[in-house]
N, CA, C and O atoms as a GROMACS GRO file, in nm:
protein
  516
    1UNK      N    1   3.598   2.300  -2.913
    1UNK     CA    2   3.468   2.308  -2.852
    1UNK      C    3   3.373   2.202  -2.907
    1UNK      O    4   3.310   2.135  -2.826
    2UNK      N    5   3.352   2.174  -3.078
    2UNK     CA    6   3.301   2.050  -3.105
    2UNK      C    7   3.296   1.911  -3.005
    2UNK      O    8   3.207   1.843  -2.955
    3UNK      N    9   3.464   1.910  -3.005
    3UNK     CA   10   3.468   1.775  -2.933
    3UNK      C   11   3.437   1.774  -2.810
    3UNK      O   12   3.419   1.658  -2.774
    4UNK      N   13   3.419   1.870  -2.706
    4UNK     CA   14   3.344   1.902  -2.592
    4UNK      C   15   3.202   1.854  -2.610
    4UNK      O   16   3.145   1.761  -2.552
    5UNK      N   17   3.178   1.896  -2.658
    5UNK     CA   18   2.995   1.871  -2.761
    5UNK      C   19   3.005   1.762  -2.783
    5UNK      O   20   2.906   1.704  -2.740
    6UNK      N   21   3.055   1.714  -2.816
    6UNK     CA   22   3.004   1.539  -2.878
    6UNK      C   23   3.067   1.441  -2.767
    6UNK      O   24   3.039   1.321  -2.779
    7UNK      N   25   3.147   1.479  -2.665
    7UNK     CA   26   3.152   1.404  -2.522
    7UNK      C   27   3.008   1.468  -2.427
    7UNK      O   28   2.916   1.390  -2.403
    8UNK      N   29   3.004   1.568  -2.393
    8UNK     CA   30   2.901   1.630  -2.295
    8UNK      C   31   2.741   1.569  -2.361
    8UNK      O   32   2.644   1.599  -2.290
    9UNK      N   33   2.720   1.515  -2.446
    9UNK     CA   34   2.621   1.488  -2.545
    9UNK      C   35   2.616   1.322  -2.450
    9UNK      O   36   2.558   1.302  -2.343
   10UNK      N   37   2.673   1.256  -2.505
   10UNK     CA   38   2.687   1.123  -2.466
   10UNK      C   39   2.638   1.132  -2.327
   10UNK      O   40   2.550   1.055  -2.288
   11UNK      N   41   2.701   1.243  -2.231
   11UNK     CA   42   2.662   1.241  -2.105
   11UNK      C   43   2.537   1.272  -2.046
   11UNK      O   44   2.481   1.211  -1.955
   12UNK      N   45   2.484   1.415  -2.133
   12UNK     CA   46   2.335   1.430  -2.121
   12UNK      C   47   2.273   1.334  -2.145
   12UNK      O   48   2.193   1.298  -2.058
   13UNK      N   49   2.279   1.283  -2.225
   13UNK     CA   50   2.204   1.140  -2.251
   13UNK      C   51   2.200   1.029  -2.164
   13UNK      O   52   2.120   0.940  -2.140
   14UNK      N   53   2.300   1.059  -2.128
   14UNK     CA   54   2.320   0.892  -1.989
   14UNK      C   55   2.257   0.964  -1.818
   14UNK      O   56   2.215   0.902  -1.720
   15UNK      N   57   2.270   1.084  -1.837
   15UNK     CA   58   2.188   1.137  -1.728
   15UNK      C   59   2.034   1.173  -1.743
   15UNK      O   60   1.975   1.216  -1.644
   16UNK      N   61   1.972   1.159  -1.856
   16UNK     CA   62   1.834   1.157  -1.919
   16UNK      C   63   1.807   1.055  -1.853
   16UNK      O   64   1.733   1.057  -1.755
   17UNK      N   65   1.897   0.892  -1.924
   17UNK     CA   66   1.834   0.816  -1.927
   17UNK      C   67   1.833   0.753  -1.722
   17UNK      O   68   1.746   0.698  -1.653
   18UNK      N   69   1.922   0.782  -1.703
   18UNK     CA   70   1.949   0.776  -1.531
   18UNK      C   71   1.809   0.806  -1.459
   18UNK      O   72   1.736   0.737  -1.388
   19UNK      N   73   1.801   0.935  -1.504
   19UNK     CA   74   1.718   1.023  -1.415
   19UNK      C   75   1.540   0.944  -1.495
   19UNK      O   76   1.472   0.875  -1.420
   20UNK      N   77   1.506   0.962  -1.599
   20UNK     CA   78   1.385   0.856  -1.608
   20UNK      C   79   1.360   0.715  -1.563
   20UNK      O   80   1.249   0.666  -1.538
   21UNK      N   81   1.474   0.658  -1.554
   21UNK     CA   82   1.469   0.564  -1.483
   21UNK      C   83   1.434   0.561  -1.350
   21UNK      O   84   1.347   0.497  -1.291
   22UNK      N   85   1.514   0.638  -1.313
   22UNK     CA   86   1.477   0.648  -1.138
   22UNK      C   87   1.291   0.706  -1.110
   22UNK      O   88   1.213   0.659  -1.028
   23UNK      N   89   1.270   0.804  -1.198
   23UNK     CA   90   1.150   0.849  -1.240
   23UNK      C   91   1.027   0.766  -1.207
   23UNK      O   92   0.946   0.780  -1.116
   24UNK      N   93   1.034   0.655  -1.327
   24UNK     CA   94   0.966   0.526  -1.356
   24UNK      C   95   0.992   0.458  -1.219
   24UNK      O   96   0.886   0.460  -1.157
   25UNK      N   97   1.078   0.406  -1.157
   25UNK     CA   98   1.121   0.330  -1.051
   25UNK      C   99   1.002   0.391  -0.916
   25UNK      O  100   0.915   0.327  -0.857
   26UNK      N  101   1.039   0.526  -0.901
   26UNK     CA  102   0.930   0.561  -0.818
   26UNK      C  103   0.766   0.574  -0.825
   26UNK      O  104   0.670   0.561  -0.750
   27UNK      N  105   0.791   0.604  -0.944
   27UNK     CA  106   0.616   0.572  -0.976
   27UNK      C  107   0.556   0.454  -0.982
   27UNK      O  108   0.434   0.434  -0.980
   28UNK      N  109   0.653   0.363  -0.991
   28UNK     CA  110   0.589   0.208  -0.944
   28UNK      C  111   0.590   0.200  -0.822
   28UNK      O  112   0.485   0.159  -0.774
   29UNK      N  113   0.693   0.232  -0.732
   29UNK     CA  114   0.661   0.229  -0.580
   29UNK      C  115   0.521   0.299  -0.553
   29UNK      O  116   0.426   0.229  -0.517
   30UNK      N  117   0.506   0.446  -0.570
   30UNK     CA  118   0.398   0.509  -0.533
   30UNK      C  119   0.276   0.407  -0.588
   30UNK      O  120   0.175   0.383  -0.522
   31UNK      N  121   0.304   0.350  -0.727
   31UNK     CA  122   0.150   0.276  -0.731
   31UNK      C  123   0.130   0.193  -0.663
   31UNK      O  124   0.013   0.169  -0.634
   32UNK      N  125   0.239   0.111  -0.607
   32UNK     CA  126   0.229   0.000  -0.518
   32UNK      C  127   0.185   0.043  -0.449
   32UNK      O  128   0.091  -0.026  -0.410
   33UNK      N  129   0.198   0.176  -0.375
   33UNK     CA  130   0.203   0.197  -0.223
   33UNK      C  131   0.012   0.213  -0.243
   33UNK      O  132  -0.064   0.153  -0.168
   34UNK      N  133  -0.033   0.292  -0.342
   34UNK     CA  134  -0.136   0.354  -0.352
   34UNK      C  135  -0.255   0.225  -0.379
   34UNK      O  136  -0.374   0.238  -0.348
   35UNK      N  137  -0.191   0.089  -0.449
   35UNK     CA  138  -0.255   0.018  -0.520
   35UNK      C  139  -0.312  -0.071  -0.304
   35UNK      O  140  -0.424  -0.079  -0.253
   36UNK      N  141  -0.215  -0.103  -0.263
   36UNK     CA  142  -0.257  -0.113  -0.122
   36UNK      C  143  -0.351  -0.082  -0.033
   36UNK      O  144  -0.430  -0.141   0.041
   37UNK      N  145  -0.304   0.093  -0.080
   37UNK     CA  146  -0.395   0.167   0.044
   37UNK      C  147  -0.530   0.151   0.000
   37UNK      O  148  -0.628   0.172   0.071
   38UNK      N  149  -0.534   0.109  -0.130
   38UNK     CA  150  -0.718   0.066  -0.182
   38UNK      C  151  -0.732  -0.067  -0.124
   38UNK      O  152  -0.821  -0.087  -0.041
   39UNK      N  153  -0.626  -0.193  -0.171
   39UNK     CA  154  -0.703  -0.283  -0.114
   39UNK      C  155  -0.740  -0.267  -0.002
   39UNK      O  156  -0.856  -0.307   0.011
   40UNK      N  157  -0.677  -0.210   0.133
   40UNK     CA  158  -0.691  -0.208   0.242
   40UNK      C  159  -0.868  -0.115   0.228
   40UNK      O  160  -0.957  -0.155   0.304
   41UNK      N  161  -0.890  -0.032   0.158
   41UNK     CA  162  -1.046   0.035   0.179
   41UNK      C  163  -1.158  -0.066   0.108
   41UNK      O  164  -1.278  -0.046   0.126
   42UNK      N  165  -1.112  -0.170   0.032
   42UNK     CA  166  -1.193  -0.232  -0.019
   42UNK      C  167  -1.203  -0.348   0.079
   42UNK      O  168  -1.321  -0.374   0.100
   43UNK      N  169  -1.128  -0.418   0.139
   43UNK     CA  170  -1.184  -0.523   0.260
   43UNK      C  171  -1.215  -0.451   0.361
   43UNK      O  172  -1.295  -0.522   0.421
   44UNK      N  173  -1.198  -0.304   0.452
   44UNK     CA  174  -1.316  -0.234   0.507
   44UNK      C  175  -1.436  -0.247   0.455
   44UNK      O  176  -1.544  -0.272   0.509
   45UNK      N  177  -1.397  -0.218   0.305
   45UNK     CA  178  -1.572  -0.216   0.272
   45UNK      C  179  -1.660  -0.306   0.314
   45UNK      O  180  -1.759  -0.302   0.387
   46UNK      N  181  -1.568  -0.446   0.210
   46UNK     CA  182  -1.607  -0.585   0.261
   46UNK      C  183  -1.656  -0.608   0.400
   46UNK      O  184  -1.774  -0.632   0.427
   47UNK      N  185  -1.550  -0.598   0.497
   47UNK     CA  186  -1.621  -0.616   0.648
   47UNK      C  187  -1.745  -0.548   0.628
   47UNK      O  188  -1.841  -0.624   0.614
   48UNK      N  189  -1.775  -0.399   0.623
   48UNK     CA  190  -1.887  -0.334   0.634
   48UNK      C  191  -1.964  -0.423   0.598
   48UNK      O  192  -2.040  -0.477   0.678
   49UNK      N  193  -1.959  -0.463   0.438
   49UNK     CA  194  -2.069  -0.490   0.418
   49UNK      C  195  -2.123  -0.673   0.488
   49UNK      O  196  -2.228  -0.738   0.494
   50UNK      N  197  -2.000  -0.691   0.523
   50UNK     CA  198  -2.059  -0.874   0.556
   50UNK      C  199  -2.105  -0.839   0.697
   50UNK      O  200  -2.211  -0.893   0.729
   51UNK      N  201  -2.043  -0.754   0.795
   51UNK     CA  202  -2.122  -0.711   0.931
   51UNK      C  203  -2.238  -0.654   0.943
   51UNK      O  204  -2.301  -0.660   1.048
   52UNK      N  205  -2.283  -0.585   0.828
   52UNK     CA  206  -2.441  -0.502   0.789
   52UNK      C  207  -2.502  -0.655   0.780
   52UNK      O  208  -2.597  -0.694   0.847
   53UNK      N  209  -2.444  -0.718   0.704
   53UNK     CA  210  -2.565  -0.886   0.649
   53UNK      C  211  -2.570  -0.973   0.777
   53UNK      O  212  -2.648  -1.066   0.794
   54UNK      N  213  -2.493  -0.938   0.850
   54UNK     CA  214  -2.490  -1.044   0.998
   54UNK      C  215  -2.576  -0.964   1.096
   54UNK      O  216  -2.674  -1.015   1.150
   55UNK      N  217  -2.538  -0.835   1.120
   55UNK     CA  218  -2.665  -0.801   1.217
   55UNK      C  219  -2.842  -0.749   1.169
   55UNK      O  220  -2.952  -0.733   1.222
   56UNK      N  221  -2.762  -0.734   1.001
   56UNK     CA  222  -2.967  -0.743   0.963
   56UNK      C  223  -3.025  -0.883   0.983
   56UNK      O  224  -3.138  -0.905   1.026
   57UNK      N  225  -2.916  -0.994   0.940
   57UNK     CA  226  -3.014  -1.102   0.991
   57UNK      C  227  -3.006  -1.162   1.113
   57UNK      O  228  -3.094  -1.247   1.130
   58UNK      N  229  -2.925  -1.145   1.209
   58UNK     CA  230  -2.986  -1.160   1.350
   58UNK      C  231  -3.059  -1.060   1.366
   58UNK      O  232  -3.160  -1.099   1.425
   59UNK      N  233  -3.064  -0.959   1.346
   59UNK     CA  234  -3.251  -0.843   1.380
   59UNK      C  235  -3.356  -0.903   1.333
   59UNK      O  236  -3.456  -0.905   1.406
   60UNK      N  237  -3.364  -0.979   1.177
   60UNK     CA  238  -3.447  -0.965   1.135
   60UNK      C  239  -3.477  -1.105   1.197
   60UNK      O  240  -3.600  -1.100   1.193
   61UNK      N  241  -3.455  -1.194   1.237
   61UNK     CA  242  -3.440  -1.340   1.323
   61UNK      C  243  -3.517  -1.331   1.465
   61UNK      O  244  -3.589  -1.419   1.513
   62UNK      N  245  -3.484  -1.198   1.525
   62UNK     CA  246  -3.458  -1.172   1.640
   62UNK      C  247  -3.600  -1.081   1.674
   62UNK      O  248  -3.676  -1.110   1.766
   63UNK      N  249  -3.616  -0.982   1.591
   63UNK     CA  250  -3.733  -0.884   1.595
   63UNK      C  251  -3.802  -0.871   1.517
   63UNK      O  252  -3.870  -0.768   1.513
   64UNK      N  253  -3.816  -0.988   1.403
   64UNK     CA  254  -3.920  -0.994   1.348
   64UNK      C  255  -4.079  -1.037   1.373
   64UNK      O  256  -4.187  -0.986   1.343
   65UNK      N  257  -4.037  -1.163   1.446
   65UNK     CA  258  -4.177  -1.224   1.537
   65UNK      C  259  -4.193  -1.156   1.630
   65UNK      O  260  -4.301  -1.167   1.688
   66UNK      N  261  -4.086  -1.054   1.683
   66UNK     CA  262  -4.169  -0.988   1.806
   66UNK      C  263  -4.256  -0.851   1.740
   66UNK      O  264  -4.337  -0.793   1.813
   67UNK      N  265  -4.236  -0.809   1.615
   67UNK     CA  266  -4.268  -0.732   1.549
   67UNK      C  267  -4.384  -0.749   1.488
   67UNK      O  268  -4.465  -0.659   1.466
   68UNK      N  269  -4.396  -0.854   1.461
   68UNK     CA  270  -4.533  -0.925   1.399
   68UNK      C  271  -4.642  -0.937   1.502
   68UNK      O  272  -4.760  -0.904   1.495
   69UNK      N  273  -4.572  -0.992   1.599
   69UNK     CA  274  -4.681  -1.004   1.762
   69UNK      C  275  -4.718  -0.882   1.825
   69UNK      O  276  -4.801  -0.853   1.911
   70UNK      N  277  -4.627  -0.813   1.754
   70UNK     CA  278  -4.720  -0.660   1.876
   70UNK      C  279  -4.794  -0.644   1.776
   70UNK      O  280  -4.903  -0.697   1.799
   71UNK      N  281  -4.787  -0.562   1.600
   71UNK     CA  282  -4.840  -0.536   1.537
   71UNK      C  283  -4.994  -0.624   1.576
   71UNK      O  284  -5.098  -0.566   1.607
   72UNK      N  285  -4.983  -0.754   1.568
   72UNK     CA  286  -5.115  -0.827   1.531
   72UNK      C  287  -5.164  -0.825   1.680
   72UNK      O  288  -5.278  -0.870   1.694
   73UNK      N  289  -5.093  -0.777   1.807
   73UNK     CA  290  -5.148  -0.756   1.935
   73UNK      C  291  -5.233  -0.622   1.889
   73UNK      O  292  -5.347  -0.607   1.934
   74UNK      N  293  -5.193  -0.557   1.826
   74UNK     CA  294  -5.222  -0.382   1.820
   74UNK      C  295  -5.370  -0.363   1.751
   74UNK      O  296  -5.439  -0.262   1.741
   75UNK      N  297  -5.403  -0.549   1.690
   75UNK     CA  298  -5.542  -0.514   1.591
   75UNK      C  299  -5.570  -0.535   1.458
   75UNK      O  300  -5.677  -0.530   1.397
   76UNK      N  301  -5.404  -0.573   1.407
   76UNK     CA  302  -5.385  -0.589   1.275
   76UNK      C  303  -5.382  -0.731   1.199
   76UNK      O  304  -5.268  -0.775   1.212
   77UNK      N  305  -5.445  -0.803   1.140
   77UNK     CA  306  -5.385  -0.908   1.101
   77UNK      C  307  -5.239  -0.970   1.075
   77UNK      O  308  -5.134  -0.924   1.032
   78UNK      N  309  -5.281  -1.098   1.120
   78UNK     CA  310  -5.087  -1.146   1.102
   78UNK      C  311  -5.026  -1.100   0.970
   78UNK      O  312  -4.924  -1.033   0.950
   79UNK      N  313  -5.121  -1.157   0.877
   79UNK     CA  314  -5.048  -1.170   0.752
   79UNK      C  315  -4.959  -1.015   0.744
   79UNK      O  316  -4.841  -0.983   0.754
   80UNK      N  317  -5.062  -0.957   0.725
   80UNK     CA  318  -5.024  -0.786   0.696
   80UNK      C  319  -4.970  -0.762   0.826
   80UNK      O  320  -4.912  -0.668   0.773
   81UNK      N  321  -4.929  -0.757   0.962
   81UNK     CA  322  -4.827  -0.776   1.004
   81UNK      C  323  -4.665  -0.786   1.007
   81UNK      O  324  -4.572  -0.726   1.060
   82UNK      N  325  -4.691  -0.937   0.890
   82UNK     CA  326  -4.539  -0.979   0.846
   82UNK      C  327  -4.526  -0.936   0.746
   82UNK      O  328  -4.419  -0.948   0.686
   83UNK      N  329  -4.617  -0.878   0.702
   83UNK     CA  330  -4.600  -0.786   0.555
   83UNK      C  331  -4.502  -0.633   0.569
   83UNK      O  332  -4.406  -0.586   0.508
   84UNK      N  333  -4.568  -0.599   0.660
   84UNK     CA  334  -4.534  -0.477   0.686
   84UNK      C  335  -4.398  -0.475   0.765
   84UNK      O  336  -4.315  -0.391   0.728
   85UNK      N  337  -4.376  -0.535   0.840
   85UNK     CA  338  -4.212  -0.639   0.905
   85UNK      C  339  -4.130  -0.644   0.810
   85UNK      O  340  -4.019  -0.591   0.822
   86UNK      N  341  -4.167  -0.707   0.696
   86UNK     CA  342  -4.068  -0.774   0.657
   86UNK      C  343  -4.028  -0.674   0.523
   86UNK      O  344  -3.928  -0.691   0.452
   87UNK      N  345  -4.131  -0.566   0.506
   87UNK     CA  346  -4.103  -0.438   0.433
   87UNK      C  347  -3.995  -0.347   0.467
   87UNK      O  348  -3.908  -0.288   0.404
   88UNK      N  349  -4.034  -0.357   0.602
   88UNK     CA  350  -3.948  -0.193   0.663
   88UNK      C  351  -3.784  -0.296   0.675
   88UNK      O  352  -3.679  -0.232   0.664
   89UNK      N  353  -3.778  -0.420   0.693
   89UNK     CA  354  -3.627  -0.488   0.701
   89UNK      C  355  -3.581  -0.491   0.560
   89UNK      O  356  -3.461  -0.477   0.534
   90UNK      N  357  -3.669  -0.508   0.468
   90UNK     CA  358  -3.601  -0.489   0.324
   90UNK      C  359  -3.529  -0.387   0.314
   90UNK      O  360  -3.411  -0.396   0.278
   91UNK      N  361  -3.590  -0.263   0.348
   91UNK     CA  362  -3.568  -0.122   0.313
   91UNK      C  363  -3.452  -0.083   0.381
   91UNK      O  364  -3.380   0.003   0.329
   92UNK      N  365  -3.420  -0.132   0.489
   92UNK     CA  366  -3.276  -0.106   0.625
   92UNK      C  367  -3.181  -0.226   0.486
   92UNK      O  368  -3.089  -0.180   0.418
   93UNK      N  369  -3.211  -0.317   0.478
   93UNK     CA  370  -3.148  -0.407   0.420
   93UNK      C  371  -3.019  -0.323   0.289
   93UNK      O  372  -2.899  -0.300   0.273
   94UNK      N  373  -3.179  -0.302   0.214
   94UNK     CA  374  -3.129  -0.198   0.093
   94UNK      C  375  -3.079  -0.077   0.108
   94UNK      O  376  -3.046  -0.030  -0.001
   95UNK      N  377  -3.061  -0.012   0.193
   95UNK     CA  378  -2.986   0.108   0.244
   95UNK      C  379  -2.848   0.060   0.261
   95UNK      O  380  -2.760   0.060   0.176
   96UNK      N  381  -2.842   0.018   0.384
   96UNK     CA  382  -2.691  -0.075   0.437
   96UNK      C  383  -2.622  -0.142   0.268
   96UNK      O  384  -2.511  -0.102   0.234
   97UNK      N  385  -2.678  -0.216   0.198
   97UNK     CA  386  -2.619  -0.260   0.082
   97UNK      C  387  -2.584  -0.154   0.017
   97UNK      O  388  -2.465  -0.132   0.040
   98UNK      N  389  -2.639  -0.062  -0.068
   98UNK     CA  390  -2.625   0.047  -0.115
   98UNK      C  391  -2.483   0.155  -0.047
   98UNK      O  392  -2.381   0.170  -0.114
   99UNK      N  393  -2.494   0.204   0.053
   99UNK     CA  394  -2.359   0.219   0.175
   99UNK      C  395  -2.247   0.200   0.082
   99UNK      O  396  -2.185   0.267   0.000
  100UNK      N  397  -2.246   0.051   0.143
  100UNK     CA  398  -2.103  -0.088   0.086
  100UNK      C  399  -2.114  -0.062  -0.035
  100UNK      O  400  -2.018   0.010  -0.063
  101UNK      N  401  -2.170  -0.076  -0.117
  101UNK     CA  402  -2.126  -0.084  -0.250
  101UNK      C  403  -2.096   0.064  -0.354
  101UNK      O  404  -2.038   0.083  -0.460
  102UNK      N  405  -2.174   0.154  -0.250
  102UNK     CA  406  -2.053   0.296  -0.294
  102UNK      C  407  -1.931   0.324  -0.274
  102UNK      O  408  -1.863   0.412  -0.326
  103UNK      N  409  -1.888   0.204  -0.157
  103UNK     CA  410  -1.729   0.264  -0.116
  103UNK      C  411  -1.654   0.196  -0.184
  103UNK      O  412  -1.538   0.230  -0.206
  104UNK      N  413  -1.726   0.049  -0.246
  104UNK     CA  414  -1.646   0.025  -0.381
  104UNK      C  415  -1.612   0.035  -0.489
  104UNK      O  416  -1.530  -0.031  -0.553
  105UNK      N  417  -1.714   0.171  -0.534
  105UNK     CA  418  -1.708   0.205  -0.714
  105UNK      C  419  -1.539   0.191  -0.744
  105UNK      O  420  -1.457   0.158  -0.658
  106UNK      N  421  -1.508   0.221  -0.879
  106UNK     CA  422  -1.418   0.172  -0.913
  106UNK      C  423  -1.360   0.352  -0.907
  106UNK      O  424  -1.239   0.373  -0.909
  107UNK      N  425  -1.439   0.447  -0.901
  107UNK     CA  426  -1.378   0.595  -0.892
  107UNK      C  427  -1.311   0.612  -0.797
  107UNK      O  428  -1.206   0.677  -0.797
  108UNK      N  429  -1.372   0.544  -0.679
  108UNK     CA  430  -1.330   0.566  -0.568
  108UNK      C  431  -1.181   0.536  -0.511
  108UNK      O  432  -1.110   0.585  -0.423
  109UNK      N  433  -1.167   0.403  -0.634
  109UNK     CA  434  -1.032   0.342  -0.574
  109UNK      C  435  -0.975   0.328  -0.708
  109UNK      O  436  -0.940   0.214  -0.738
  110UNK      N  437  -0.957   0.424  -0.796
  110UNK     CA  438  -0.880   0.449  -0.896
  110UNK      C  439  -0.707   0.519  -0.818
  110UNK      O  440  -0.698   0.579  -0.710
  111UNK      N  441  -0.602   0.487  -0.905
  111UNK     CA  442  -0.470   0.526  -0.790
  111UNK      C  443  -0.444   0.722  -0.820
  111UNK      O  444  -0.331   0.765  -0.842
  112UNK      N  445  -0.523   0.781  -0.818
  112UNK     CA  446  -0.530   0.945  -0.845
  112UNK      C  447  -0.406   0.985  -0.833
  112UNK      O  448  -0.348   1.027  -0.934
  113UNK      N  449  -0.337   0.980  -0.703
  113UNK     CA  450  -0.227   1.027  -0.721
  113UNK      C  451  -0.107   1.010  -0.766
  113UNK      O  452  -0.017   1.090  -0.741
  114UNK      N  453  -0.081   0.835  -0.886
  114UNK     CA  454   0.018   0.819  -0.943
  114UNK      C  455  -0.053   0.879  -1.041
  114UNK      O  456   0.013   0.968  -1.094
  115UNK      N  457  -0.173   0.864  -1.092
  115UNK     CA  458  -0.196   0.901  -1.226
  115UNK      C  459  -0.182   1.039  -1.212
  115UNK      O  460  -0.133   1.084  -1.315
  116UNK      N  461  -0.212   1.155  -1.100
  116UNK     CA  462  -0.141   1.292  -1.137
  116UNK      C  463   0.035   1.264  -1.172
  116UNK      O  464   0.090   1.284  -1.281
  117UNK      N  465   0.098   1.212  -1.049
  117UNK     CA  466   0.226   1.238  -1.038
  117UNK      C  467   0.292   1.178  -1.208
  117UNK      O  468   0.378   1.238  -1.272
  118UNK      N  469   0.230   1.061  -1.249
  118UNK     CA  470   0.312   0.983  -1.396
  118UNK      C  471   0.271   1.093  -1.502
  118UNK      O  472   0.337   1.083  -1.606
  119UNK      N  473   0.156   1.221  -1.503
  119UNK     CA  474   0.131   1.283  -1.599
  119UNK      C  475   0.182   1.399  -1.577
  119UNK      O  476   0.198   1.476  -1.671
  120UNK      N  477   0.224   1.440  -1.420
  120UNK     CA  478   0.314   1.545  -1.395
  120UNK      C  479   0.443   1.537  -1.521
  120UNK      O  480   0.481   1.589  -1.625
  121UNK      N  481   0.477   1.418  -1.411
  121UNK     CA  482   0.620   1.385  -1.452
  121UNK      C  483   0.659   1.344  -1.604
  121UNK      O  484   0.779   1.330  -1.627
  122UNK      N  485   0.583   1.328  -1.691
  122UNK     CA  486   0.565   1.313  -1.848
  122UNK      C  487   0.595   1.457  -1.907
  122UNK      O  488   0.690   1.504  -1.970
  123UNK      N  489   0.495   1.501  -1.866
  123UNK     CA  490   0.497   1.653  -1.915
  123UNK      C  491   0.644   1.698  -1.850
  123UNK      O  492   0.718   1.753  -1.931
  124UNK      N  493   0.671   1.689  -1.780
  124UNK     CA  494   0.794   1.724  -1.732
  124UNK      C  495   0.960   1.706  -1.844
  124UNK      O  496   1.056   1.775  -1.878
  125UNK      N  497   0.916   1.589  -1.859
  125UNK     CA  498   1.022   1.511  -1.896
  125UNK      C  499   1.003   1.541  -2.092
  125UNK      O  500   1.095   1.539  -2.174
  126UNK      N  501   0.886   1.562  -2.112
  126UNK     CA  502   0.872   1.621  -2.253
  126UNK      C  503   0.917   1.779  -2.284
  126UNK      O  504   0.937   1.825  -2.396
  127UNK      N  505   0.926   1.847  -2.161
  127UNK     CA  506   0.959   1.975  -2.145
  127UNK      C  507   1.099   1.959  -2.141
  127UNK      O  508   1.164   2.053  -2.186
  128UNK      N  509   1.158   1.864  -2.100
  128UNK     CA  510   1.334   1.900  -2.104
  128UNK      C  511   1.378   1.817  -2.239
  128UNK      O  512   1.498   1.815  -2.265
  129UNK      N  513   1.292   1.751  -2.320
  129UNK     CA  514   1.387   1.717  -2.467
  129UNK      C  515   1.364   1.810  -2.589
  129UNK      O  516   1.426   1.791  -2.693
   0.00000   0.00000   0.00000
């Protein structure tokens, strides 16, 4: 029975090391796969945010002087007019930016589910030695 034991030994061992391997092997796929599916949400973002900067400044190009001309039609001086114009476009400006740059925090596009599955699978693998 010893010598059973000290062959079946050798073998557990070569099926340890088999089976972590394959382990490891997939958890790099999944990060790949996962490391992707972010870039792909981070150039959404990108578009978002370069299409927010293209139609605030054709608006602000576009409806600003007409914005200024009614205002100062309405009674108001120009100046304070384009003051008040060019306030309320800041504020759309800074909203829209703000948007985009939450969908890029770095929380957002951390890879969650290799980092569950590699700490699953650790604990796992510390449980069978």
């Amino acid at each position: 029975m010893p010598e059973e034991q000290e062959r079946a030994t050798p073998l557990l061992i070569g099926d340890l090391v088999t089976h972590v391997t394959e382990l490891v092997r997939k958890e790099i796929q999944l990060f790949r796969a996962e490391t992707e599916e972010k870039a792909t949400q981070v150039m959404v973002a990108v578009g978002s945010l370069a299409a927010a900067l293209a139609i605030a400044l054709t608006a602000l190009n576009v409806l600003a002087a007409a914005l200024v001309a009614a205002i100062t039609d309405a009674g108001l001086n120009a100046s304070w007019s384009a003051i008040i114009v060019g306030v309320v476009f800041a504020i759309i400006a800074y909203v829209l930016a703000n948007r985009g740059m939450s969908n890029l925090k770095a929380t957002s596009l951390a890879p969650r589910r290799t980092v569950r599955a590699t700490t699953r699978d650790a604990e796992m693998v510390k449980g069978k030695m």
